[in-house]
N, C-alpha and C positions, 0 to 999 in steps of 0.2 A: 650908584645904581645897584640895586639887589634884586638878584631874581627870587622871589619871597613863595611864588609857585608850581610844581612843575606838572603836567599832569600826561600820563603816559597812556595811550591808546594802542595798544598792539594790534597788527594785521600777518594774516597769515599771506606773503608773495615772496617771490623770488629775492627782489632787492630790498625793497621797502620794509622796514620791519616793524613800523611802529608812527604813528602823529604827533604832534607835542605841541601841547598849547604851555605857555609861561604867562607868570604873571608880575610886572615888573612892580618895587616899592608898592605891594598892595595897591597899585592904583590905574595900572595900565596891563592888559591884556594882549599878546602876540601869538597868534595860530598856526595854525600849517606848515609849520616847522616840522621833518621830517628827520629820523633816523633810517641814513642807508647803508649797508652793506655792501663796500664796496671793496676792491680788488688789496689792499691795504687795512683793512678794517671798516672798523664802523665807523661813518661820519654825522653830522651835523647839519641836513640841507636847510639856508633861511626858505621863507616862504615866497614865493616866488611867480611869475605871471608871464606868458608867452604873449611874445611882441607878435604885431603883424608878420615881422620876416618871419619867424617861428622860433627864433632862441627865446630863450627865458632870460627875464631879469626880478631879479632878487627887489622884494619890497620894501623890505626890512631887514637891518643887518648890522654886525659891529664895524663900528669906525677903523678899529683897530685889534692888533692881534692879542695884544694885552685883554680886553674885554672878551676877544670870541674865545680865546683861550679856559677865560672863565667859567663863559657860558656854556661849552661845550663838555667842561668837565660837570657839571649841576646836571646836566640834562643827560648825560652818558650814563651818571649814576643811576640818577631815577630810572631809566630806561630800566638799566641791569639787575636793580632791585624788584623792578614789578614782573620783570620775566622771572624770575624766583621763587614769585608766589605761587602757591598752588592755584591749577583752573578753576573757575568760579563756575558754577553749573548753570547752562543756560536756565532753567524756572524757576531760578532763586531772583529777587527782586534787587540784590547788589549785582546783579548781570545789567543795569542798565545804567550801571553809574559808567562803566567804559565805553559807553557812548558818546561821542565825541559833541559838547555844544550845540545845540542848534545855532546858525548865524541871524541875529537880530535881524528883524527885520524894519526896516526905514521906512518911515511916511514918503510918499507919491508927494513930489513939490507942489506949491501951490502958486 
């Protein structure tokens, strides 16, 4: 498995610092992956879903640390390089490419 793309959505908060969609062997796409700022450094949060009780559980994730180890360094980077770039000025029309996805939307069953 290769993550073939990373795409870095920066936000300006406390912990959050950023969204991250990947795109796995060109053929599969993963969202809401987040970069947080935490007490330790920056980490890697999967994207993730609060249960009834109210924890969250992760939807998507590496099996193992071998993989998240990977993926973590690919996404750390890109993070690190798009905060580098110079700010792009909101009424320039590449301000809307850091716009995160719309999520498709699904036909109503029938």
């Amino acid at each position: 498995m290769e993550i073939t793309e990373v795409k870095v959505f920066p936000v300006n908060e406390e912990k959050l610092k950023a969204y991250i969609t990947i795109v796995l062997d060109n053929c599969f796409v993963v969202r809401d992956l987040k970069i947080i700022g935490g007490n330790a450094g920056l980490f890697v949060a999967m994207p993730s879903k609060r249960r009834k009780d109210g924890a969250f559980k992760d939807i998507a994730h590496p099996l193992n640390q071998e993989t998240r180890t990977v993926m973590e360094k690919k996404i750390l980077e890109a993070y690190l390089a798009e905060i580098k770039k110079p700010p792009r000025e909101a009424s320039s029309p590449s301000s809307q490419e850091s716009e995160p996805d719309p999520e498709p939307q699904s036909e109503p069953p029938k």
